[in-house]
Structures are given as C-alpha cells and as structure tokens.
Kinemage of the C-alpha trace (Angstrom):
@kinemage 1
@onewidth
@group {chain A} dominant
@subgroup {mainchain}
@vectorlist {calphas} color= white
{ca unk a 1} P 2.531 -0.060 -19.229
{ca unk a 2} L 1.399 -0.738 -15.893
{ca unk a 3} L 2.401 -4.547 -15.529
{ca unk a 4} L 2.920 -4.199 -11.657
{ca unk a 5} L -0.171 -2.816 -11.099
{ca unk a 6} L -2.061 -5.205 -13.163
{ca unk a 7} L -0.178 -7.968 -11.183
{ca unk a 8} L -1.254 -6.945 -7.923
{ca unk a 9} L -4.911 -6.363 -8.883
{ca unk a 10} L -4.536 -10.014 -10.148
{ca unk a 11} L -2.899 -11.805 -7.171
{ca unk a 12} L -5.552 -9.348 -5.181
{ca unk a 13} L -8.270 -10.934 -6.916
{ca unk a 14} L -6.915 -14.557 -6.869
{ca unk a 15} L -7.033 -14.443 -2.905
{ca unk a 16} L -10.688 -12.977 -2.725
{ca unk a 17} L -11.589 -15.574 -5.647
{ca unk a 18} L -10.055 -18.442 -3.508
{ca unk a 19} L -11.461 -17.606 -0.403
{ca unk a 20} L -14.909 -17.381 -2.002
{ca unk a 21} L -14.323 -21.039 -3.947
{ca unk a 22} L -13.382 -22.059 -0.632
{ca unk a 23} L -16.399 -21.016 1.602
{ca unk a 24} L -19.213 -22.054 -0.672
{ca unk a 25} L -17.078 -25.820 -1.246
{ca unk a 26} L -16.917 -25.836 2.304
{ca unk a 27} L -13.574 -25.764 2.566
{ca unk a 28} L -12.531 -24.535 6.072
{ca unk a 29} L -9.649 -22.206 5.118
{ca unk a 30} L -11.568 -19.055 6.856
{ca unk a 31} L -11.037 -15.431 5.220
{ca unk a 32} L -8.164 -12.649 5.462
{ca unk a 33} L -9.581 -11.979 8.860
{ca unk a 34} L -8.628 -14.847 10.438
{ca unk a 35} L -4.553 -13.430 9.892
{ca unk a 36} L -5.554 -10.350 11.190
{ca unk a 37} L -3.342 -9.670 14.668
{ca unk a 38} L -5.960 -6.955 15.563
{ca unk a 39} L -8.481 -9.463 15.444
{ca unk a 40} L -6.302 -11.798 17.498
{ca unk a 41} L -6.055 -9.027 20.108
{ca unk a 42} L -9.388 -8.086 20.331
{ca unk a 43} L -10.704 -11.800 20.451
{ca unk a 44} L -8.520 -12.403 23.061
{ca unk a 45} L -9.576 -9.424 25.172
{ca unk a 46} L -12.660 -9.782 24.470
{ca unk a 47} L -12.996 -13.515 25.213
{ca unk a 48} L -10.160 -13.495 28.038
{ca unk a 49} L -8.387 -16.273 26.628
{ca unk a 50} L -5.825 -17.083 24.177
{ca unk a 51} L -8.125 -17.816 20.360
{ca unk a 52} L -4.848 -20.828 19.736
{ca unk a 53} L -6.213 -21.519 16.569
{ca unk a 54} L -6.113 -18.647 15.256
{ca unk a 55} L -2.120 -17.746 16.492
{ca unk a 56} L -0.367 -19.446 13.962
{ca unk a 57} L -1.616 -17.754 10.957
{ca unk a 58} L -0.852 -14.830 12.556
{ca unk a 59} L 2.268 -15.204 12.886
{ca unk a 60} L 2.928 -15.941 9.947
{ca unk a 61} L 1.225 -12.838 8.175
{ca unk a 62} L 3.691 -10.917 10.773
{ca unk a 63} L 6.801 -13.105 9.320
{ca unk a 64} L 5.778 -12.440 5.868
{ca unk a 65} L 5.557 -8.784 6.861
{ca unk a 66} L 9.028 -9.083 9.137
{ca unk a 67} L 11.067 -10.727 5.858
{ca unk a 68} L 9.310 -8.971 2.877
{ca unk a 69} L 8.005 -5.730 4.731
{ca unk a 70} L 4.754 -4.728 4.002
{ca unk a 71} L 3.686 -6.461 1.386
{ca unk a 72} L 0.234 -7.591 2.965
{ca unk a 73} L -0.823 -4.165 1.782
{ca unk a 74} L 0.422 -3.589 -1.549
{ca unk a 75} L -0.402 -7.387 -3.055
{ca unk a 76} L -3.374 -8.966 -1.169
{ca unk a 77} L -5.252 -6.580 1.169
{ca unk a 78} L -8.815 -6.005 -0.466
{ca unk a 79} L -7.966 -2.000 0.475
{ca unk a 80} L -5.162 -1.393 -2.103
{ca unk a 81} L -7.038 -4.096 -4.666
{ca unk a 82} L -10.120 -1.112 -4.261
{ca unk a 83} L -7.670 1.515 -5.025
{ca unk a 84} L -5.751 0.102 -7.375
{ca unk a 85} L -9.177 -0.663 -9.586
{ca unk a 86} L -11.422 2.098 -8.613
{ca unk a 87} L -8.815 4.835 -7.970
{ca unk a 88} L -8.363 6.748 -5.097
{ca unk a 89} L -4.873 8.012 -4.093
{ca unk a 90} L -4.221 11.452 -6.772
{ca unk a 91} L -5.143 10.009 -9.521
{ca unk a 92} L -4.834 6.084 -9.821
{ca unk a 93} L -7.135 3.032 -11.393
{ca unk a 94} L -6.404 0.275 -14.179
{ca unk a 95} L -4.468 3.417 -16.318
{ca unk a 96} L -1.763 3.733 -13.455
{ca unk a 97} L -0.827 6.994 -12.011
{ca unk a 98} L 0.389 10.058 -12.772
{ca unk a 99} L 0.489 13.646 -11.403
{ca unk a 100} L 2.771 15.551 -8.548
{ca unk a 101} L 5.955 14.434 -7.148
{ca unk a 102} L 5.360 15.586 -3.165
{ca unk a 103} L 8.638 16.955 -2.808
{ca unk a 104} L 8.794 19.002 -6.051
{ca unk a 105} L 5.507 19.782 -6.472
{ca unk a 106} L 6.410 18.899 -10.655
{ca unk a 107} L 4.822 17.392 -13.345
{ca unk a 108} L 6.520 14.354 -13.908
{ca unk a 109} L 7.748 11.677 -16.560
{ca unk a 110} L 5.099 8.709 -16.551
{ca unk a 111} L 5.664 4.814 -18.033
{ca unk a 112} L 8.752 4.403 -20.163
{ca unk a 113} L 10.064 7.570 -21.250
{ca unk a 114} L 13.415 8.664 -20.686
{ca unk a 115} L 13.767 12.305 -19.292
{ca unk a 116} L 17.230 12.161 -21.115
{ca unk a 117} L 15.631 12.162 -24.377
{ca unk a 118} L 14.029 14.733 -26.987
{ca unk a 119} L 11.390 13.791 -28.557
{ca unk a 120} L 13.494 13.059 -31.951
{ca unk a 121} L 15.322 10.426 -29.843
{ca unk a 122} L 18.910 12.559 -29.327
{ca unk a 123} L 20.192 13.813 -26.081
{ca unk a 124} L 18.422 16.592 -24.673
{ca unk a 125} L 20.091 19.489 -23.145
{ca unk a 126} L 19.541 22.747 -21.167
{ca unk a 127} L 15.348 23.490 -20.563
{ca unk a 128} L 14.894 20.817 -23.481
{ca unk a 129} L 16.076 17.887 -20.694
{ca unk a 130} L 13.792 19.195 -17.875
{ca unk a 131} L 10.839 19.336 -20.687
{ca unk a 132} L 11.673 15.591 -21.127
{ca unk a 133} L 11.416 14.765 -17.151
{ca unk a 134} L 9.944 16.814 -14.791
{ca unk a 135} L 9.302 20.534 -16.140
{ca unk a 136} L 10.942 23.515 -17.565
{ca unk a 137} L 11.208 26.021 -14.916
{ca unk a 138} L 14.121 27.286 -13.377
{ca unk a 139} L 14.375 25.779 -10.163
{ca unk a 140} L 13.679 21.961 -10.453
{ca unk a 141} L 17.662 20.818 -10.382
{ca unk a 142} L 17.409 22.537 -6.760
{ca unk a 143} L 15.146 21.014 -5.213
{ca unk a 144} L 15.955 17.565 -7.257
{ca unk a 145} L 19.129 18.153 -5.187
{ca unk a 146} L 16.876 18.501 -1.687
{ca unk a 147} L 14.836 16.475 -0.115
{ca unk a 148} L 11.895 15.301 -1.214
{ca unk a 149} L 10.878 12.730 1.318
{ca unk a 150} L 10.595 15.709 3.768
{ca unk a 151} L 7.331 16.602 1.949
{ca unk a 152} L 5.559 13.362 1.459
{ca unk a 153} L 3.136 12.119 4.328
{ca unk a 154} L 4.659 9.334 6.715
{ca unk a 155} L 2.662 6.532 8.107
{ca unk a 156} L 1.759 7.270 11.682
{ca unk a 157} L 2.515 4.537 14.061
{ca unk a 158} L 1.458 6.363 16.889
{ca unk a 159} L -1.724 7.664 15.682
{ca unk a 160} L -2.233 3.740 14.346
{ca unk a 161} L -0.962 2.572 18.234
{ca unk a 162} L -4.117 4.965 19.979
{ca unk a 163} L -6.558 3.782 17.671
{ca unk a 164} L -5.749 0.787 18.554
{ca unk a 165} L -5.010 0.993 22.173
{ca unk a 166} L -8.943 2.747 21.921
{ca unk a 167} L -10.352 -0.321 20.268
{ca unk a 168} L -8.716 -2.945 22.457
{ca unk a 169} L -9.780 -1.411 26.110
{ca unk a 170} L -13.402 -1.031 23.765
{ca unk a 171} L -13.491 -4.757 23.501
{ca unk a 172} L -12.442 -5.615 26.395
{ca unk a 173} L -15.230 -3.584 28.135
{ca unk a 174} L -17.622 -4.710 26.039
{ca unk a 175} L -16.601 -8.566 25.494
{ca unk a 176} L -17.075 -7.802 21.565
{ca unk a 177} L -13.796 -7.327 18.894
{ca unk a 178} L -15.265 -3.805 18.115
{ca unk a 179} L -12.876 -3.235 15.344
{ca unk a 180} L -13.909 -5.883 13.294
{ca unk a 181} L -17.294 -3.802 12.643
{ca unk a 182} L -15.738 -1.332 10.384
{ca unk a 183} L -12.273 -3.151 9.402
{ca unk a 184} L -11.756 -2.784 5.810
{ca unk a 185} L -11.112 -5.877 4.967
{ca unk a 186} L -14.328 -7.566 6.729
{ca unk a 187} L -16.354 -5.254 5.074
{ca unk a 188} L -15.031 -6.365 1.335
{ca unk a 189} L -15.565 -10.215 2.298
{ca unk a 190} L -19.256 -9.107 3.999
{ca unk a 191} L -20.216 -7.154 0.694
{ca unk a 192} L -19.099 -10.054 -1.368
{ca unk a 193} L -21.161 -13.180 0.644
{ca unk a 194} L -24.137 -10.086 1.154
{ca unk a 195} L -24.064 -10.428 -2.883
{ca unk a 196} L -23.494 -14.093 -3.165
{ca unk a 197} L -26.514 -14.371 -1.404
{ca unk a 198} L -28.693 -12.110 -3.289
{ca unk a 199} L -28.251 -14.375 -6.330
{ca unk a 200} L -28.067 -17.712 -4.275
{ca unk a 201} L -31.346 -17.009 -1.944
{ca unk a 202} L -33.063 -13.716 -3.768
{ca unk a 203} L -32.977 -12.255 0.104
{ca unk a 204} L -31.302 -8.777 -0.494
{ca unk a 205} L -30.220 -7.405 3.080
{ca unk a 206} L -29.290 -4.034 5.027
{ca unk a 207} L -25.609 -4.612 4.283
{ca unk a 208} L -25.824 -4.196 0.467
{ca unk a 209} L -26.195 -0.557 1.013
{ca unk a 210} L -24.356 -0.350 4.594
{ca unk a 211} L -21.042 -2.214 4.198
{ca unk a 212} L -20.553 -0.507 0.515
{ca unk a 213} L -20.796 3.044 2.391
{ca unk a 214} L -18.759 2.137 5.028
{ca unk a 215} L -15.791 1.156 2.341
{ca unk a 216} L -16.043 4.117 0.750
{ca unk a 217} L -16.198 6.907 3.675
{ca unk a 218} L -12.865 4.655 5.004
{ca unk a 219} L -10.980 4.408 1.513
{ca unk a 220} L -12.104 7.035 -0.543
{ca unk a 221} L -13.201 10.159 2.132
{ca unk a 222} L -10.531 9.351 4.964
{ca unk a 223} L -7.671 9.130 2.947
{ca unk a 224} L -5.592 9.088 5.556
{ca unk a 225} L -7.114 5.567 6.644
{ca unk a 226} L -4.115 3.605 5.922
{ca unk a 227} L -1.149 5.298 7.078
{ca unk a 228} L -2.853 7.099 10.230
{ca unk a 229} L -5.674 4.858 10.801
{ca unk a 230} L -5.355 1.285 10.263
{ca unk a 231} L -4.795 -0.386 13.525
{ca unk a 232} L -3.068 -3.141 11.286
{ca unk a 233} L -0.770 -0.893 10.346
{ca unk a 234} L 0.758 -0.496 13.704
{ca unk a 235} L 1.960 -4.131 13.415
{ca unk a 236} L 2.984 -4.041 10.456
{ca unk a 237} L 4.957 -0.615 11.251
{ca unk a 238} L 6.548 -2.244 14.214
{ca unk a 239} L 7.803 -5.217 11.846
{ca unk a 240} L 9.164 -2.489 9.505
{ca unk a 241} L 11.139 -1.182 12.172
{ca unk a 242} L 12.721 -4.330 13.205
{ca unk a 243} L 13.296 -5.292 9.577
{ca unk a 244} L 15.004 -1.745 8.637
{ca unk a 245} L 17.975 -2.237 10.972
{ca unk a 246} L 18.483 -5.461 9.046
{ca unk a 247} L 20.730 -5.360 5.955
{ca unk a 248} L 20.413 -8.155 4.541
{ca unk a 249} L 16.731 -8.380 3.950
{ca unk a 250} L 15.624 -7.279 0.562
{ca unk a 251} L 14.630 -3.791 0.114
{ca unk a 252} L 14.398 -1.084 -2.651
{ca unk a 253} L 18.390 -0.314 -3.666
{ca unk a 254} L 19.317 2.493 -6.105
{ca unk a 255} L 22.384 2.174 -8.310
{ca unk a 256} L 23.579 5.550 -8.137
{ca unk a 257} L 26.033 5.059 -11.044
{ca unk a 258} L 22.862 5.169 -13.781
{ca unk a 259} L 20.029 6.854 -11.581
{ca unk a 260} L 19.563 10.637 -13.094
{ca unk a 261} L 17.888 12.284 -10.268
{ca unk a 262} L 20.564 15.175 -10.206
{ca unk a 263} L 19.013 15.899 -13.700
{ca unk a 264} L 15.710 16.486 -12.699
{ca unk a 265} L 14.090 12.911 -13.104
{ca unk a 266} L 11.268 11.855 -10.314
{ca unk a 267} L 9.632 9.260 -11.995
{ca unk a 268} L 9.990 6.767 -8.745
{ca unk a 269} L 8.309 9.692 -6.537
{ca unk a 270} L 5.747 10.589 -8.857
{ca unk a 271} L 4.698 6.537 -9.209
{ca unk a 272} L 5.259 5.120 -5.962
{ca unk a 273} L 2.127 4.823 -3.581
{ca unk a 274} L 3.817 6.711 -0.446
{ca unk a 275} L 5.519 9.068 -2.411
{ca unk a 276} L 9.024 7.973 -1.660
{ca unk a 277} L 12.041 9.112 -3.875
{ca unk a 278} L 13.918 6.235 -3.827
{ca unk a 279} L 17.655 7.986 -4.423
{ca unk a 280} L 16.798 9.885 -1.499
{ca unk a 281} L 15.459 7.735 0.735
{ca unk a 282} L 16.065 6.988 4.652
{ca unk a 283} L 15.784 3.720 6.646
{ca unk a 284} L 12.405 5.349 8.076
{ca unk a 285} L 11.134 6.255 4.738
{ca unk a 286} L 11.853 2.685 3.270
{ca unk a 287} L 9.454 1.234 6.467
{ca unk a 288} L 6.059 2.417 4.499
{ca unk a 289} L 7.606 0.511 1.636
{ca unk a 290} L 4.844 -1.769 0.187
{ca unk a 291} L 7.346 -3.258 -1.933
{ca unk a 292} L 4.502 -2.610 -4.982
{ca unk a 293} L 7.641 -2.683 -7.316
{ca unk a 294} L 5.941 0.457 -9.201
{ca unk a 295} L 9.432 2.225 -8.885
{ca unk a 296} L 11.437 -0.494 -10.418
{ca unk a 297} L 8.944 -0.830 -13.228
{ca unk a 298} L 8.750 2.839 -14.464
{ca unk a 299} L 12.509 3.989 -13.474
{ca unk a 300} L 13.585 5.077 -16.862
{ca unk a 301} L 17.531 4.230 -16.548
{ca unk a 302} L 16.475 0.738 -14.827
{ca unk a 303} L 18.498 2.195 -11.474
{ca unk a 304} L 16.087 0.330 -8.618
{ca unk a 305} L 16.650 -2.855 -7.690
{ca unk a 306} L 14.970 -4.936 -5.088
{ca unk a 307} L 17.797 -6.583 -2.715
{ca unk a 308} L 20.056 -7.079 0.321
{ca unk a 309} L 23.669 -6.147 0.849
C-alpha cells in the first residue's frame, strides 16, 4: 500500500481542482502563484514598489513552511503531484517506489514486509534475515552501521540563492518577473487554462505544445530542478534552517528501542523522496524533509514518528 502517496496526489489535485472551480466562477482567490515569495521579489523589483496585496499570502506559505517545514512541496506543489503520478525520481508513479537505498547501494524491503521475517512467518536468522530486508551479501550490517546520509544528494541552498540572485537583478533590469516564464508551477496552471480553453473556445494555442515541454525538460530531464534549482527552494531552505534549531516543532523522530536498522533494514531510505535514513539522520539532513510521511507509512517495526520533544 501506498496510502501516503495516494493522499498527496489527492490533496495535490484538490488545490489545482479548486483553483480551477474558482477562476471560471469568478471567484477571485488567484492561483499558487500568487504565494510564491519569488514572485513577490521579482514583482517588486521589477515594479519598484511593494505588490501589498500580494504580502500576506506570502507570508503565510513561509509560516506554513517555518512550523511544518517543507510541506509546500511534498502535498500541494503541482511539481511533486507530476512526479508522484507520472514518475520521475528512480522509479516512482501511482505503484510507489522501490529500488536503491543511496547509502547502501541495496535492494531493499518495499510496503509492509518485515525484514525480521522468513517467508514461513518465523524469525529469520543469519543470510536468511538480510534476504528478508535488504540483501544477502556479506557486507550490508557494515555499512547499515555507517552513514548513509553521506551518500544521498542534499538540497543546494546556495546553488538555489544564485539562481535566484540571477533572476532578481534579470527583472529588475528588465522591469519583467523573468522567473515566472519557466516556474514550474505557472506552467501546470498555464497548460491547464491553455486546455480549458481548447474545449471552451475550440482556439488551440502555441502553449499546448510549449508549456508541456517546458515541464518536462524541468521535472523529468533536470532532475536536479528541485533541490539545486528551484529558486523557491531557497526560501523554503532558509525556513528549514530556522525551524531545525527548534525542538519543539514536529519533525520525523525514530524510536530507537524497536527501529532494526543495525540488522540491515533501510526501508525509510529506500522510500523516502530525498533519500534520508531516518535512524541516521542530522539536523541538516531533516531540513529537505518534505514531511511526505512515506517513512512512517512503510517502516516495518512502526519506529518513525512525526513529533516534538
């Protein structure tokens, strides 16, 4: 079972479906876009003054962001929706993900199964247990014991900070938000009115075939686009920050009386979008948490729990 993933693909789809409802009632609510603080910026470059009705909703996407982390990404933003149904990231889609762990470079456990277990049910023991979780050969209980997180890829907030800093002086020079172009997100809501109207007005247009190719050279060719590219993502990586040095806000907690990592189980690597192994992780790892809640679902011995101390 995948019931996280299905969830987010739902709310996902909720937001786009409300925010279409919305535009064609004529319901001022605006789109995703207007939250966006690198539209903000770039507005207010661009425009050389302050866009005031536009700051509040910002501020409360970075809130959101500051209390939750970054759950903007995992749950509503049209780029994980596409990945989520389409695939993208080593292997995903509606089937959920298998594959590689990052830092053991293993075949892992998927769903339900307990690495613990034979396939009769009774305990398993010796090359029998690593069968059961995350493969036979010699040396997977050393590197279960290393560290993982070393291997997976970080999010890079200062690649995301120049790409941004690019885009803003852009803007500014040229009195246009530049970014908003090519942002992901605009390009989902563009395709979907470029379709609406294609039905409503039988007037097919340019961005049918343009905004689609643009989406998929971003999510499916630059794979990097979200943790090295995404100009949103430096926000939302400076609100992780602040928010990691806070204990009390919830985040992903491992009971480390019932988690069986030390036996060769990396289910919550081998699920989990950025590749984090939870037991292992570090206050900088946990700041590309989307919160996605794919770890908690599939952890066999029900060991992650989403909370503050």
């Amino acid at each position: 079972m995948n019931k996280m993933r299905y969830l987010r693909i739902g709310v996902a789809t909720a937001v786009l479906v409300v925010i279409f409802a919305c535009t064609f009632a004529h319901v001022p609510i605006g789109t995703l876009c207007a939250l966006c603080p690198v539209g903000f910026t770039e507005v207010m470059l661009a425009g050389g003054s302050i866009p005031w009705p536009l700051l509040p909703g910002v501020l409360i996407v970075l809130a959101v962001v500051f209390i939750l982390g970054r759950v903007f990404c995992s749950w509503v933003c049209p780029t994980s929706w596409l990945r989520n149904v389409f695939g993208g990231k080593k292997p995903r889609g509606l089937t959920g993900r298998t594959g590689v762990c990052a830092g053991c470079k293993s075949a892992c456990v998927a769903g339900d199964e307990d690495p613990r277990k034979s396939d009769d049910g009774s305990a398993a023991s010796g090359n029998e247990e690593l069968n059961a979780g995350v493969g036979s050969d010699a040396d997977t209980l050393e590197r279960a014991s290393g560290a993982p997180n070393d291997a997976r890829v970080r999010n890079n907030l200062l690649a995301q900070g120049m790409v941004l800093a690019v885009l803003l002086v852009v803007s500014f020079i040229v009195h246009f938000p530049v970014f908003c172009l090519f942002c992901p997100i605009g390009l989902v809501f563009g395709t979907m009115f470029a379709v609406s109207r294609m039905f409503v007005t039988w007037q097919p247009g340019w961005e049918l075939i343009v905004f689609p190719a643009i989406l998929i050279l971003e999510l499916f060719v630059l794979r990097r686009w979200c943790s090295a590219i995404c100009p949103l993502g430096f926000f939302f990586g400076l609100m992780a920050k602040a928010r990691s040095k806070i204990e009390f806000l919830p985040k992903v907690r491992v009971d480390e009386g019932v988690c069986i990592r030390s036996e060769g189980c990396n289910v919550c690597a081998t699920t989990c979008p950025e590749d984090i192994c939870a037991p292992t992780s570090t206050r900088r790892d946990l700041e590309d948490c989307t919160l996605c809640l794919d770890c908690k679902e599939h952890c066999p011995t029900c060991a992650i729990h989403i909370k503050g101390k």
